[in-house]
C-alpha positions in Angstrom: -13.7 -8.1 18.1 -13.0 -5.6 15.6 -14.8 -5.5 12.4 -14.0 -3.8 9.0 -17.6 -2.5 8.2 -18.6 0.0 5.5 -19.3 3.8 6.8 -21.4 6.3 5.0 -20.5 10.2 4.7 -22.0 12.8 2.8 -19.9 15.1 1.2 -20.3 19.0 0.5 -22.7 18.3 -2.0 -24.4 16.0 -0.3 -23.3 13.3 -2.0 -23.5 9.1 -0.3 -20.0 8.4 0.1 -19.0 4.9 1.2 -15.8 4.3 2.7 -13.8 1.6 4.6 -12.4 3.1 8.0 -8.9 2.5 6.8 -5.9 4.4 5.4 -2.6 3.8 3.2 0.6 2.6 4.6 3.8 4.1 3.1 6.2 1.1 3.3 8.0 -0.1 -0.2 7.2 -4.0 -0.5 9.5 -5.7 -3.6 7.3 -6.6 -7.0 8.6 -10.5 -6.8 10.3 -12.9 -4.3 13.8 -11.4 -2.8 14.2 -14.0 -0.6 14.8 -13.1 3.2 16.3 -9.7 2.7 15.3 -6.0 1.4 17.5 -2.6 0.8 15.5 -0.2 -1.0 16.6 3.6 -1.4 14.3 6.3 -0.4 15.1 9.2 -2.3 16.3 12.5 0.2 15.8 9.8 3.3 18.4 7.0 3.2 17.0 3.3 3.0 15.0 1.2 4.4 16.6 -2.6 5.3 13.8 -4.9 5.5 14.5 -8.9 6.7 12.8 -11.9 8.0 12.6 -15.3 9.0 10.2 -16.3 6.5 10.6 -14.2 3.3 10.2 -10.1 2.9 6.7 -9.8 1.4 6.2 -9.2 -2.1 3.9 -9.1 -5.2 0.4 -7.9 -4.8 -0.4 -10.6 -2.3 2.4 -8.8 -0.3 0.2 -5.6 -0.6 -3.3 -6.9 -0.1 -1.0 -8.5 3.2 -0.6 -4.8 4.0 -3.4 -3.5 3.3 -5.4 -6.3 5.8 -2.6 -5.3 8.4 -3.4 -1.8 8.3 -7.5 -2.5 7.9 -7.0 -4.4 11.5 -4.8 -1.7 13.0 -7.0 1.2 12.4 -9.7 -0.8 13.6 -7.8 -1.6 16.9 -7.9 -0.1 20.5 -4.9 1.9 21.2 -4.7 0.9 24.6 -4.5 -3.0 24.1 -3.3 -2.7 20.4 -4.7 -6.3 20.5 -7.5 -7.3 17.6 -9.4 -10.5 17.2 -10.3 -11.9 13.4 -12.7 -14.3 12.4 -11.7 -15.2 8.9 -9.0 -14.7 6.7 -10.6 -15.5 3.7 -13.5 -13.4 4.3 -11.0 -10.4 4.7 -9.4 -11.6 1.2 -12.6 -11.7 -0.5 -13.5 -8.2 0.4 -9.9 -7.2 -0.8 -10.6 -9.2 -4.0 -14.3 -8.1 -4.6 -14.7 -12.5 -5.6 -14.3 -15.5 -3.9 -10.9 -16.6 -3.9 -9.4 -19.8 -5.0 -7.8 -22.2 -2.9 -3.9 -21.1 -4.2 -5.1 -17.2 -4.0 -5.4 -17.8 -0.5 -2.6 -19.4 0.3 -0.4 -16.8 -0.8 -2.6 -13.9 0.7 -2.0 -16.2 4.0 1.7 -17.0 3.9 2.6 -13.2 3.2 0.7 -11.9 5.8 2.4 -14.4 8.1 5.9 -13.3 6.4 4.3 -9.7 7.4 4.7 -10.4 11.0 8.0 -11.6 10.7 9.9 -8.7 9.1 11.6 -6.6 10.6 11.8 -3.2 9.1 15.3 -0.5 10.2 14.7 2.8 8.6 18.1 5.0 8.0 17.8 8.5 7.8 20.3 10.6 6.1 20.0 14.6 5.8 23.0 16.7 5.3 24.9 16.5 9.0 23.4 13.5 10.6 21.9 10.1 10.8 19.5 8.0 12.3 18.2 4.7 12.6 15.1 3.1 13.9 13.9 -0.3 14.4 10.6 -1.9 13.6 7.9 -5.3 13.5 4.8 -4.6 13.3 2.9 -7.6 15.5 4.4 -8.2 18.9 2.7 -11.5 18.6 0.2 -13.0 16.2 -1.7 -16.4 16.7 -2.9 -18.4 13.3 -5.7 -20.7 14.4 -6.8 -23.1 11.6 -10.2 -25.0 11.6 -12.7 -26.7 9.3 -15.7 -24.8 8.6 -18.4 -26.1 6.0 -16.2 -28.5 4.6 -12.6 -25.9 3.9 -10.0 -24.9 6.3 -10.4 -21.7 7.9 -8.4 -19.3 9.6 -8.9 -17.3 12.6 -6.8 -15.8 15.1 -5.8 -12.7 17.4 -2.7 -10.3 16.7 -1.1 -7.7 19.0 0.4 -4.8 17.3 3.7 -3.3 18.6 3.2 0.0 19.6 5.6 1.1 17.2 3.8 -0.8 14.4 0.7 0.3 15.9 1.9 4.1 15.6 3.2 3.5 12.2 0.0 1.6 10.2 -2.2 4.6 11.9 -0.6 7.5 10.9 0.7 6.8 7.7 -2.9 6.6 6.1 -3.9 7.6 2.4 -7.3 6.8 0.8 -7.2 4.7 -2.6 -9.9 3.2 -4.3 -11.1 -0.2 -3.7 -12.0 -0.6 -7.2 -8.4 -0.7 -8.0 -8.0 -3.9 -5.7 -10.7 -5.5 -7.6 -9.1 -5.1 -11.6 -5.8 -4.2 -10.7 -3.4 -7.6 -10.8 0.2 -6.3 -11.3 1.8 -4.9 -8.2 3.6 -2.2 -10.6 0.5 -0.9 -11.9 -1.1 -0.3 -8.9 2.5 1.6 -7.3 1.8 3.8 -10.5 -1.4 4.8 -9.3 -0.7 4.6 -5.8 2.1 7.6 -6.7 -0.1 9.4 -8.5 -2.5 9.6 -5.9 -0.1 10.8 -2.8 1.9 13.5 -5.4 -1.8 15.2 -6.0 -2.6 15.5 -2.6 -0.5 18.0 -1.3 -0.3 20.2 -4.7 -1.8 23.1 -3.5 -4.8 25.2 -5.8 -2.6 26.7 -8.5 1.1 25.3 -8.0 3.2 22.9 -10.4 5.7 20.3 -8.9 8.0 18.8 -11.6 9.2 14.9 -10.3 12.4 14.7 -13.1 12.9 10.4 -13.9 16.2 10.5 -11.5 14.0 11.0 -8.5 11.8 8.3 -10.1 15.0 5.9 -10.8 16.0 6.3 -7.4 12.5 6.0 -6.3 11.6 2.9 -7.9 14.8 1.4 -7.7 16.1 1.5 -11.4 19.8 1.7 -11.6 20.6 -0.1 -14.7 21.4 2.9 -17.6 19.4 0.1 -20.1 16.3 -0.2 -18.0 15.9 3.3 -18.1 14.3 4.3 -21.1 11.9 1.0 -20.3 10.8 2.3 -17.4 10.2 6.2 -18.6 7.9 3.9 -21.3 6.6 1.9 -19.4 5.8 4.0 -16.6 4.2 6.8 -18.3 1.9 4.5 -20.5 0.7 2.6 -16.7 0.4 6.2 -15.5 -2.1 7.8 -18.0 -4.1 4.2 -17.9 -5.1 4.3 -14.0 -5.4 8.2 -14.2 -8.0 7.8 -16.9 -9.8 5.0 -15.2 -9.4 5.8 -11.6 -8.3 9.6 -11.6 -10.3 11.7 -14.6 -9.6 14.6 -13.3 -6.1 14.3 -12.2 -3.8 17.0 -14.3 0.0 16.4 -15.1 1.8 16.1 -18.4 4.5 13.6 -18.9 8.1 14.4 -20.9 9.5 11.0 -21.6 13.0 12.4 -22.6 15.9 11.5 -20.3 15.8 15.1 -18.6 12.2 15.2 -18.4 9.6 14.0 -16.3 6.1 13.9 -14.5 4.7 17.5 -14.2 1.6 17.8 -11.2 -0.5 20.3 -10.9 -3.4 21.2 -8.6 -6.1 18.6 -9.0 -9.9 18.1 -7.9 -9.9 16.3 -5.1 -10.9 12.4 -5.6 -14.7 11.5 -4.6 -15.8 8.3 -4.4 -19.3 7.6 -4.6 -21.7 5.0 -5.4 -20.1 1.6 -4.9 -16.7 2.8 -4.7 -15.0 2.2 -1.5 -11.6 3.9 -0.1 -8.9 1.4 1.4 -5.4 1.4 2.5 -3.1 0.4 0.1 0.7 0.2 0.3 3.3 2.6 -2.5 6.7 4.1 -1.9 
């Protein structure tokens, strides 16, 4: 039975480090209901066409959905791709950092079901050809409900596809847990999400400017009146998780229309103390 627990590291300094053995899925989830169907651009890649017999996930439920999927698949066999679970609310609470409510639940349990029934094409575009790939994560999942002490539990077994499998495991990014815990707007934590995954390839010394078009396109904005709400919006959510969640992270923001987000080299993100890393699910 696989099991989420909480590994130590030291770091160079020999600092405790406590992590979660999980990673960061890079798979675009909608901020509210869509209904059974989702196109999103992926700027210099095409789209990605997501649909399902339930409804696409959404929200931050959706991404907590996500974020348990990928917990369970990093923690999963790659021969059987097949992982046992115990309790769904117990893997909500430690996603939560509280006890959730009865309605909480529910909608951390119906997305991850709508989780396993999407199915995800990805179309790639470059300059002389194109591509497209199929994907579900789960080749079968099994939702076993039971009292215990009085509520209704869940427990159950899911098989990853070996596709899915692939895809959960190797597109893995750390983010802190902490953010999980205070963060309730799926928006916000996107913002730092994107923060996070620009920094982390800016080598020691280089600048990368991200101009808003590559943000519009990014983030889906297309209306020439949502614009200059979203370069407002955007930039004032960015500086609040870098200052809470990121200190040291270093860009400068130009909130003109031909401006942009300007990254440069950052110290690397440590977590100590009670700060744990977990996937978490961006653009």
């Amino acid at each position: 039975m696989a099991k989420t627990e909480i590994i130590k590291y030291n770091d160079c300094d020999n600092n405790r480090l406590r992590f979660y053995p999980t990673g960061f899925c890079s798979l675009p989830l909608p901020l509210r209901s869509v209904g059974n169907r989702y196109i999103r651009s992926v700027t210099n890649c095409g789209n990605i066409d997501m649909i399902s017999s339930k409804f696409v996930p959404y929200g931050m439920y959706g991404r907590l959905a996500l974020i348990a999927m990928t917990s369970l698949a990093k923690d999963t066999d790659a021969v059987t791709r097949t992982t046992d679970y115990d309790s769904l609310y117990l893997m909500l609470e430690k996603l939560n950092g509280k006890k959730p409510t009865g309605p909480q639940f529910n909608k951390f349990k119906n997305q991850l079901l709508a989780l396993c029934t999407t199915l995800v094409t990805f179309n790639h575009i470059s300059t002389n050809q194109r591509s497209v790939s199929n994907m579900i994560l789960v080749d079968k999942a099994t939702f076993l409900s039971m009292e215990k002490c009085g509520t209704k539990e869940y427990t159950g077994t899911i098989r990853f596809s070996e596709t899915g499998y692939k895809f959960l495991n190797a597109n893995a990014m750390p983010i802190p847990v902490k953010a999980l815990h205070e963060i309730v707007q799926p928006f916000k934590f996107d913002v730092l999400v994107w923060l996070l995954v620009s920094l982390y390839p800016i080598r020691r010394g280089q600048r990368v400017m991200v101009p808003w078009l590559k943000l519009y396109e990014q983030y889906g904005v297309t209306e020439e009146v949502k614009k200059h709400n979203f370069r407002h919006t955007f930039s004032i959510l960015l500086d609040e998780v870098a200052e809470k969640y990121y200190p040291d992270a270093r860009f400068s923001i130009d909130v003109s229309r031909r401006g942009g987000i300007m990254l440069e080299s950052s110290p690397r993100l440590l977590f100590k103390d009670d700060t744990c890393l977990t996937p978490i699910m961006p653009f």
